[in-house]
C-alpha positions as CSV (number, residue, x, y, z in Angstrom):
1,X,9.6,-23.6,-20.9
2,X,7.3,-21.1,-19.1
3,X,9.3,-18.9,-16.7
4,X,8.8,-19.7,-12.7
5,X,8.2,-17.7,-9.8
6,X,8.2,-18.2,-6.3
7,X,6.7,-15.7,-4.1
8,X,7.3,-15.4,-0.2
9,X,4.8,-13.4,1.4
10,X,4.4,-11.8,5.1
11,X,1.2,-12.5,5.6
12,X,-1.9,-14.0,3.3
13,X,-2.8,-11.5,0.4
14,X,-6.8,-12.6,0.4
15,X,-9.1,-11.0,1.4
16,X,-7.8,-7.8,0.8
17,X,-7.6,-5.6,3.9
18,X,-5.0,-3.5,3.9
19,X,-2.6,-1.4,1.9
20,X,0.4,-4.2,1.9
21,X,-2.1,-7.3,1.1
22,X,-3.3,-4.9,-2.3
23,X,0.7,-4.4,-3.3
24,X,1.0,-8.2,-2.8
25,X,-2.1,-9.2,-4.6
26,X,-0.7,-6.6,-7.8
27,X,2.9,-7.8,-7.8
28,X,1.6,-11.5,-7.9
29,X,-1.1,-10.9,-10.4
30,X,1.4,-8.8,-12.9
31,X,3.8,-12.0,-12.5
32,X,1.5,-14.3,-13.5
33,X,0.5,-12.6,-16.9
34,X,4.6,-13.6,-17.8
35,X,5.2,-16.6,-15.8
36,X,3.8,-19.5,-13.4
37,X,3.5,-18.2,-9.5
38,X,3.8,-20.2,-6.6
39,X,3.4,-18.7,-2.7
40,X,4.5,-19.5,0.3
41,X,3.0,-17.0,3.2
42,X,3.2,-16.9,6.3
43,X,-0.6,-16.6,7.5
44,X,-3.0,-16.7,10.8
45,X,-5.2,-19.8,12.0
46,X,-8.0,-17.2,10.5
47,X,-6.4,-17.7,7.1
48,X,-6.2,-21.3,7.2
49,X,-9.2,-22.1,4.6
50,X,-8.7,-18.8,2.2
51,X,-8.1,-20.0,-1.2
52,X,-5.7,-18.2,-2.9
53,X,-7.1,-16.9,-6.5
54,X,-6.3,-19.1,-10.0
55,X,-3.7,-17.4,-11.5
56,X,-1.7,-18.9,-8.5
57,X,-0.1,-22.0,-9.5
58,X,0.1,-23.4,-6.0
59,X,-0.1,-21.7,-2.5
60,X,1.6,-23.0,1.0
61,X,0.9,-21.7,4.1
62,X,3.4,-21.4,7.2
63,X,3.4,-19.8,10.9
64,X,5.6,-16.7,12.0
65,X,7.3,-18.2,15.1
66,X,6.4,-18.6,18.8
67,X,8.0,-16.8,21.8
68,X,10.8,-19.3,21.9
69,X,11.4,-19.4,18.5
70,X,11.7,-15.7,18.6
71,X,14.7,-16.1,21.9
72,X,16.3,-18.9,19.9
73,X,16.9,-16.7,17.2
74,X,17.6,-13.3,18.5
75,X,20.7,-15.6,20.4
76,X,22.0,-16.4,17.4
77,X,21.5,-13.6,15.1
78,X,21.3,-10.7,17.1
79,X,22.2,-7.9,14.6
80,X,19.2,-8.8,12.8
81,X,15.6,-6.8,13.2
82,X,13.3,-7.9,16.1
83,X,10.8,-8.3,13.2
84,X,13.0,-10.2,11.3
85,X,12.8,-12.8,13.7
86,X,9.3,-13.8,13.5
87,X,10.0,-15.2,10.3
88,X,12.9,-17.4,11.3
89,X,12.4,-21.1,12.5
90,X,13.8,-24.1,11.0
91,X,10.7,-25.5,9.7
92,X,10.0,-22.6,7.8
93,X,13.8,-23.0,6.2
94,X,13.3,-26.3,5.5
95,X,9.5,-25.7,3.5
96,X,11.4,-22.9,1.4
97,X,14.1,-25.2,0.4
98,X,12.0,-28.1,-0.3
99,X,9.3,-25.7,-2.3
100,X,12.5,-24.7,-4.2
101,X,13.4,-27.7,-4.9
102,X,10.4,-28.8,-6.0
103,X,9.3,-25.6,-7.7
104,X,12.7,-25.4,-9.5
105,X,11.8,-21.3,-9.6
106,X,14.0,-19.2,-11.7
107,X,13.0,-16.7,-9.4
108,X,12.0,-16.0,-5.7
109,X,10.6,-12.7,-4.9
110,X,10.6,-12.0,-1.3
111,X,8.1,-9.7,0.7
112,X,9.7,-6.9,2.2
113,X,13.5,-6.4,3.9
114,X,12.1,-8.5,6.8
115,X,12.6,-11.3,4.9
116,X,16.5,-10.8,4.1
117,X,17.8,-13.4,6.4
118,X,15.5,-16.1,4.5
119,X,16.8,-14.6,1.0
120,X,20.5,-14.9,1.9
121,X,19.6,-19.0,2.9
122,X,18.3,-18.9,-0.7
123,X,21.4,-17.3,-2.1
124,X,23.5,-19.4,-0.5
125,X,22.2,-22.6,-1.5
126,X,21.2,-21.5,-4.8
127,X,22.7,-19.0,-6.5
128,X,21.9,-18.8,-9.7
129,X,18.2,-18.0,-8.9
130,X,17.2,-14.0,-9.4
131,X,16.7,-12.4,-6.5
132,X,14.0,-9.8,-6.1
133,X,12.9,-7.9,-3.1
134,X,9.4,-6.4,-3.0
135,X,10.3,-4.0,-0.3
136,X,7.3,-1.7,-0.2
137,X,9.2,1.2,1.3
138,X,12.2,1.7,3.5
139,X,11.0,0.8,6.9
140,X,13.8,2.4,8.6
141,X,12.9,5.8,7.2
142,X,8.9,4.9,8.3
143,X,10.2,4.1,11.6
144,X,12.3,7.2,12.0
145,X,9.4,9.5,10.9
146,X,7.1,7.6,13.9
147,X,10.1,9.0,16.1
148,X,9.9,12.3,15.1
149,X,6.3,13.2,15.1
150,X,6.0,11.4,18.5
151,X,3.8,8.8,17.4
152,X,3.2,5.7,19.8
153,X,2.5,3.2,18.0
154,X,4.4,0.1,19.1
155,X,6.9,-1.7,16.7
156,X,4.6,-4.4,15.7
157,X,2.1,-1.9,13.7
158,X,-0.4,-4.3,11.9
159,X,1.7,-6.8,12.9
160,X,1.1,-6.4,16.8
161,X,-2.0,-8.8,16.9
162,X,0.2,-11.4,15.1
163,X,3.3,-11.3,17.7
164,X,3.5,-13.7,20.8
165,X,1.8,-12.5,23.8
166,X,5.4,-11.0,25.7
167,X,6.5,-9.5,22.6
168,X,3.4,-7.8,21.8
169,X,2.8,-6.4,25.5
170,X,6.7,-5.2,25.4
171,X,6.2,-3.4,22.2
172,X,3.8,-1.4,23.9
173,X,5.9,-0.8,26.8
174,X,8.7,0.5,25.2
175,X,7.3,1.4,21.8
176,X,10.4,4.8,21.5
177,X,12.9,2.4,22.6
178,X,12.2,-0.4,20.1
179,X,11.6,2.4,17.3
180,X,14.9,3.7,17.5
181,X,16.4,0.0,17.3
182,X,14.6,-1.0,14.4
183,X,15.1,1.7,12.7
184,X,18.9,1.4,12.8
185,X,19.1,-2.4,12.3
186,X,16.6,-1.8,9.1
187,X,19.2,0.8,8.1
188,X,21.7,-1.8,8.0
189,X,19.6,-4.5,6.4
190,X,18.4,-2.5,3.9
191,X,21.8,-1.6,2.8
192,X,23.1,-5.0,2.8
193,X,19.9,-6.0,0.8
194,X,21.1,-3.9,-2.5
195,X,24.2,-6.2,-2.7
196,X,22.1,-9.2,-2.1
197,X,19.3,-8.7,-4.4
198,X,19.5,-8.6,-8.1
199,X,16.2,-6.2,-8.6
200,X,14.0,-4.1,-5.8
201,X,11.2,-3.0,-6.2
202,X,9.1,0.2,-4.6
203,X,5.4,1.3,-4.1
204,X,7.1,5.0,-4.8
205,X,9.5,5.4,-8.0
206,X,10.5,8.6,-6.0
207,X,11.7,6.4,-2.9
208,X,13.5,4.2,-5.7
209,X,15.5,6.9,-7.1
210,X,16.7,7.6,-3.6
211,X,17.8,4.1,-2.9
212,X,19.2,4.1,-5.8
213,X,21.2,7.4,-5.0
214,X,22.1,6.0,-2.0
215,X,23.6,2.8,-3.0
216,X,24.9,0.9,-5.2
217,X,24.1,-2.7,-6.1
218,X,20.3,-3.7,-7.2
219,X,18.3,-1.2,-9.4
220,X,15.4,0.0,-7.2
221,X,12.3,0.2,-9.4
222,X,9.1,2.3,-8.7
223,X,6.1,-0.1,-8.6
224,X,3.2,2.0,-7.5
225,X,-0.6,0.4,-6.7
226,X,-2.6,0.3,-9.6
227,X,-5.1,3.0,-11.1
228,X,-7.8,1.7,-13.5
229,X,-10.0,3.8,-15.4
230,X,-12.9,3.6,-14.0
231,X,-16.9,4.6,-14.7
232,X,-17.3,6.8,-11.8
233,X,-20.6,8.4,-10.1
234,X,-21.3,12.0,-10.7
235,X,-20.5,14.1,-7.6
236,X,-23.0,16.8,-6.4
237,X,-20.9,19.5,-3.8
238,X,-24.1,21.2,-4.2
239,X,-26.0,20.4,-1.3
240,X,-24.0,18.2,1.1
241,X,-20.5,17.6,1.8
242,X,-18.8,14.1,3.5
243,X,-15.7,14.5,4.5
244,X,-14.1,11.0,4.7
245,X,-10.8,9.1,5.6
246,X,-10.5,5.3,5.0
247,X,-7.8,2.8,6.5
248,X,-7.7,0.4,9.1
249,X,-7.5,2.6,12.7
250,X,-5.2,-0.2,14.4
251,X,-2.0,1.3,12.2
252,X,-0.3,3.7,13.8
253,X,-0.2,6.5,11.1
254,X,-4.1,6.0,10.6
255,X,-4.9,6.0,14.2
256,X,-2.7,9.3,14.9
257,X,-4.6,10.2,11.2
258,X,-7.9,9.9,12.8
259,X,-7.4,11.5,16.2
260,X,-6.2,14.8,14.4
261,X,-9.1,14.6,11.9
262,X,-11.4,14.3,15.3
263,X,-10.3,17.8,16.0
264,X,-10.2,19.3,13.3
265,X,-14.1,17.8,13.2
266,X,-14.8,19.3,16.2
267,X,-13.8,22.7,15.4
268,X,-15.2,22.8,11.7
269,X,-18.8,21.6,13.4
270,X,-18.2,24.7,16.1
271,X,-17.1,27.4,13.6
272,X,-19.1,26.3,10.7
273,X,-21.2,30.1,10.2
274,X,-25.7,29.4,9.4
275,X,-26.2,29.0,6.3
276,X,-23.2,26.8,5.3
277,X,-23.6,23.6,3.3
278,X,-24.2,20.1,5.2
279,X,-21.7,18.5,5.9
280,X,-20.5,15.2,8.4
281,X,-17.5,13.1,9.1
282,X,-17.0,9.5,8.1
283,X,-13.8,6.8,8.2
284,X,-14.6,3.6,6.6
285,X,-12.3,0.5,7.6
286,X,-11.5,-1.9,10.4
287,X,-12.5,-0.1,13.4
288,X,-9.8,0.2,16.5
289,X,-11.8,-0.6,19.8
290,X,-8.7,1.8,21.5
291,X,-9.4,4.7,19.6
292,X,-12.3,7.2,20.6
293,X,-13.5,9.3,18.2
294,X,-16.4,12.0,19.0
295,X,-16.7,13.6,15.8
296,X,-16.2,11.3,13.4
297,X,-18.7,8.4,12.6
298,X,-17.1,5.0,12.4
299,X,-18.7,3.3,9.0
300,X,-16.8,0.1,9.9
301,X,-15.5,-2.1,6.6
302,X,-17.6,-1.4,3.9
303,X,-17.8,-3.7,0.6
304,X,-18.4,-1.4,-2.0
305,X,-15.7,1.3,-1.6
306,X,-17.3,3.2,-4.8
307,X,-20.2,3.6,-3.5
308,X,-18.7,4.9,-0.1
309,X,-16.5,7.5,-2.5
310,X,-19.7,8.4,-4.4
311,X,-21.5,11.6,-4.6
312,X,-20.2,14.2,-2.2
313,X,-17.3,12.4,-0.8
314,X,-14.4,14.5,-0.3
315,X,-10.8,12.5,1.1
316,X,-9.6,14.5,4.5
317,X,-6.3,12.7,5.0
318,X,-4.0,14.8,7.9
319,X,-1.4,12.1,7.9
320,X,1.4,12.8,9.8
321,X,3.8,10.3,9.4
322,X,4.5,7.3,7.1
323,X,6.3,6.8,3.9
324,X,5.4,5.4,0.1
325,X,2.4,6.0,-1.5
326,X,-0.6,6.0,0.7
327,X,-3.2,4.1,-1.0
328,X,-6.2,6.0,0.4
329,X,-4.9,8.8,-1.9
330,X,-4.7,6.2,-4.7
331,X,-7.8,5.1,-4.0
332,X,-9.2,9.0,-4.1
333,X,-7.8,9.7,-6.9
334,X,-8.9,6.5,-9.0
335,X,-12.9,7.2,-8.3
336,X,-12.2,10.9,-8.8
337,X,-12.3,12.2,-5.4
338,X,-11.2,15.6,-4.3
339,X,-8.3,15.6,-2.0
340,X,-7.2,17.5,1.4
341,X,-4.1,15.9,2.5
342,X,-0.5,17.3,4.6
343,X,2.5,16.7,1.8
344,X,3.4,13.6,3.7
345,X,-0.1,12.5,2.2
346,X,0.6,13.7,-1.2
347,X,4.3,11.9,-1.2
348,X,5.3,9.9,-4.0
349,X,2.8,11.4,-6.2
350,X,3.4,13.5,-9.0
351,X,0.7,15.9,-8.0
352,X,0.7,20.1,-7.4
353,X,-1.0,21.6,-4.7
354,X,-3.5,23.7,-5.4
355,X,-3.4,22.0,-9.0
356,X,-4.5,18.4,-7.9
357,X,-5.2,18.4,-4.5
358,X,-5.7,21.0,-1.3
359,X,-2.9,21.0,0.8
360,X,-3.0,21.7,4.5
361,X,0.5,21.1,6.5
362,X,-1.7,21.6,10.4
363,X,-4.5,21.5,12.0
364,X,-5.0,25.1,11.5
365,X,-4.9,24.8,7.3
366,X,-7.3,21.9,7.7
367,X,-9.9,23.8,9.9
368,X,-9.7,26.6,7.5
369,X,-9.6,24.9,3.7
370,X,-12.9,22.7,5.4
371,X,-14.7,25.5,6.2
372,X,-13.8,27.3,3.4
373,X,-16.0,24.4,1.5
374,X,-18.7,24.2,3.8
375,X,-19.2,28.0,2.9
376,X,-18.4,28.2,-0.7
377,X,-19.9,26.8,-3.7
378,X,-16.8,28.2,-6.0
379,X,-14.7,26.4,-3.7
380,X,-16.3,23.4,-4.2
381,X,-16.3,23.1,-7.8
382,X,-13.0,24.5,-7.8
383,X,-12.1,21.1,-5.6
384,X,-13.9,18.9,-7.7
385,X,-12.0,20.4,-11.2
386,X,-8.7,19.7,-8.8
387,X,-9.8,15.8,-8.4
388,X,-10.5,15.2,-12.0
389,X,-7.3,17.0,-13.3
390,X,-5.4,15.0,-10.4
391,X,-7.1,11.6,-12.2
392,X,-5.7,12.3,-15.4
393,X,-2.4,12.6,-14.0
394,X,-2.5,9.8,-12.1
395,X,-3.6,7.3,-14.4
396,X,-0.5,8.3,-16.7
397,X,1.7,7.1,-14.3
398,X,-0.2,4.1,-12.7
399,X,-1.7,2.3,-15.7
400,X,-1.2,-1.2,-16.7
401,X,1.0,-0.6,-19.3
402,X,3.5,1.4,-17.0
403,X,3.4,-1.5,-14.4
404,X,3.7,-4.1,-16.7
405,X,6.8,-2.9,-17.9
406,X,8.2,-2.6,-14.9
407,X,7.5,-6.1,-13.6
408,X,9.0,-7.3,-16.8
409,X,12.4,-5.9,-15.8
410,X,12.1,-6.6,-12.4
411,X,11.8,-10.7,-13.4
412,X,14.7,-10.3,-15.8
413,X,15.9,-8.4,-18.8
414,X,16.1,-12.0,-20.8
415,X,12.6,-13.2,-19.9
416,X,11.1,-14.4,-23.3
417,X,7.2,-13.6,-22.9
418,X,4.7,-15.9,-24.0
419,X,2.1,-15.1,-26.6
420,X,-0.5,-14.6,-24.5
421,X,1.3,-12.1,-22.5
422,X,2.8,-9.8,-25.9
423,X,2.0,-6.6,-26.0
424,X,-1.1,-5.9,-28.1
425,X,-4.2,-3.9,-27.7
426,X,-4.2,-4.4,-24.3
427,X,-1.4,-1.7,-24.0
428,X,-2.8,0.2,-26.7
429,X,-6.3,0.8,-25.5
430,X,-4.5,1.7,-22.4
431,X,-2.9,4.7,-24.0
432,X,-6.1,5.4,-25.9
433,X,-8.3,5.9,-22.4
434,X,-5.9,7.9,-20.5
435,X,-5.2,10.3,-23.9
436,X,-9.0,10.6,-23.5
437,X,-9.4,10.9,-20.3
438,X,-7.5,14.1,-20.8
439,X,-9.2,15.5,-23.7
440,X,-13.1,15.6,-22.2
441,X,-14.5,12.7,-23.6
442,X,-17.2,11.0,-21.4
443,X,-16.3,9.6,-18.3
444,X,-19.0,7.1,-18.7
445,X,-17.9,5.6,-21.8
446,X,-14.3,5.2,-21.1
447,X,-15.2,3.5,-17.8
448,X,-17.6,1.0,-19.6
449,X,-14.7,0.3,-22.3
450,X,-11.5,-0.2,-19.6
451,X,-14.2,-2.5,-17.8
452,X,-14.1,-4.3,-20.7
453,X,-10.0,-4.5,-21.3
454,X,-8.5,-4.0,-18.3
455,X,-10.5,-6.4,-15.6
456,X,-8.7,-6.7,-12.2
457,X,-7.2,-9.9,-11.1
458,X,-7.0,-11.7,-7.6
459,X,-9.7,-12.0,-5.0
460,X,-10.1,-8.0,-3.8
461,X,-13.0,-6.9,-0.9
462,X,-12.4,-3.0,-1.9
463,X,-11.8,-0.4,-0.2
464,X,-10.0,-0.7,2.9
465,X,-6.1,0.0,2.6
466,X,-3.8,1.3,5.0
């Protein structure tokens, strides 16, 4: 009998927009090579027609709560997450334990510690049924590193267009204060969460090992976003220079992201000496109407996010704050692209600086590491022998053999696979590219022949990620 698995999702995974819908999208599409998916996601009006992809086995659709929903249960679970709350309602209780009982999954993976509260309902009324939590990072951590680096970005993040109308206007208000809250009553859920769970996993194996330092309980697993080999353009440095951030500008860490990369803009354009190469500004992804830039051209969502990354595309990523992986550096480092990030940017990666990527921890280091490239042809091919060195070492670690593995032991040690999902030349030719990749063989040919092995899954509009 084919293993079951029931998925709970956040929010809708398709189109793909963002980082969190591409982890969701992965975690479901490596479950389905090893077992039947179901979802259940909590999604918009705007999502009410988007088909979910085939490998699903069947998809339903539910709403976060309403205003009074929210007061009803903040009365009677106050030590939970304001978040948290938006996902509790007694319809949505009642369509997970009817799609369990219907489903009969022998496991439920739920999206994220927001969730926990609808997990513990499932552990209570059935407990025999494996537990995982696809927790994407530790939010209290993310929310404690907003604190610190002053960031204003109110609690609901990419969330805020989805809360109630009062609840989104008070997050704005009091953004410091409701930081500070979450942040402690995540704490808390995320520690109750390792007795309650019976795998978790994380988009950074080095986040993992932490949690799993930290407690005891469920084994924390490093799940990081897919790298593919791909057939990449050739870059030219030699005549012109783009120096490019993607993400969506409505999430805080993007938005504070882009204002610094506005000034650092401004000064490279004022400083830059005659004579130095061409070069301009561009962010690709959903545009924030708040956010002014003056410096930087706003591209908007663009479809092809290799062609955007082609050519003479260089990643400028001065994140400040955030934790994980940050899939805009995934995303560089999958079509090639050189890299100039703080090491907040560079977390979670197994990545030198200086080796893989430029680092520059200010505004300062940016300014000067970008001019330094406008100026110097060495520097430029010096950058461009980091971001193919940095692929080789990426695609080691994020390959589909890795991952697969992984989300073999996250379902369950016992988990019988079925023939179609044993390991053959699949996992083979996987080895065989990246050994290659390594060694100088053409980057043409290996990209034709993982097109051919390694397709991606799900329904994906590239590109923009948080």
């Amino acid at each position: 009998m084919a293993l079951k698995i029931l998925y709970v999702a956040t929010r809708w995974p398709w189109p793909i927009e963002m980082g969190r819908q591409r982890m969701i999208d992965q975690t479901l599409a490596f479950a389905s090579k090893y077992a039947e998916v179901h979802l259940i996601a909590f999604a918009d009006a705007r999502f009410a027609k988007a088909p979910a992809p085939a490998h699903i086995a069947s998809s339903r659709k539910v709403r976060m709560s309403s205003l009074p929903g929210v007061v009803r249960s903040l009365l009677t679970n106050p030590g939970l997450p304001l978040q948290s709350h938006l996902f509790l309602n007694g319809k949505v209780r009642s369509e997970l334990l009817n799609a369990i009982d219907e489903i009969k999954p022998d496991v439920v993976i739920f999206d994220m510690a927001r969730l926990y509260s609808l997990a513990r309902l499932i552990r209570r009324h059935h407990p025999k049924i494996r537990l995982v939590l696809d927790m994407d990072d530790r939010l209290s951590e993310r929310y404690r590193r907003m604190l610190d680096s002053r960031a204003s970005d109110p609690i609901g993040g990419t969330f805020a267009a989805r809360l109630p109308g009062p609840l989104r206007a008070l997050s704005a208000v009091i953004p410091k204060f409701l930081l500070f809250t979450e942040s402690h009553l995540m704490a808390r859920i995320e520690r109750r969460a390792n007795s309650l769970f019976d795998c978790i996993l994380m988009v950074s194996p080095i986040e993992a090992d932490q949690l799993n330092d930290d407690f005891t309980g469920a084994k924390a697993i490093g799940f990081p976003p897919l790298i593919e080999m791909r057939q990449t353009l050739p870059a030219d440095f030699s005549k012109s220079l783009r120096f490019v951030f993607i993400g969506n500008a409505a999430y805080g860490p993007n938005a504070q992201a882009l204002a610094e990369l506005d000034r650092i803009a401004a000064r490279v354009k004022a400083e830059a000496p005659p004579g130095s190469v061409s070069f301009s500004f561009v962010t690709a992804g959903r545009p924030d109407p708040a956010l002014e830039l003056a410096h930087v051209e706003q591209a908007g969502f663009v479809p092809d996010l290799g062609r955007f990354l082609a050519h003479d595309a260089v990643l400028v990523a001065p994140i400040l704050t955030g934790t994980g992986i940050k899939t805009k550096i995934i995303d560089a480092l999958e079509y090639a692209v050189p890299v100039v990030t703080t090491p907040v940017g560079a977390e979670g990666l197994s990545l030198e600086p200086g080796v893989h990527y430029l680092c520059a921890a200010d505004e300062d280091a940016f300014v000067a590491a970008l001019l330094r490239l406008v100026q110097s042809g060495e520097a430029r091919r010096e950058l461009a022998d980091m971001a193919r060195a940095a692929r080789d070492v990426a695609l080691a670690a994020h390959n589909r053999r890795v991952l697969s593995s992984r989300i073999r032991t996250a379902l369950g040690d016992g988990i019988a696979l079925p023939a179609a999902a044993q390991p053959k030349a699949g996992a083979a030719v996987v080895s065989l590219l990246v050994a290659l990749a390594g060694s100088g063989f053409p980057e043409e040919i290996l990209g034709f022949a993982a097109s051919q092995t390694m397709p991606r899954s799900g329904i994906v509009q590239e590109g923009i990620a948080q």
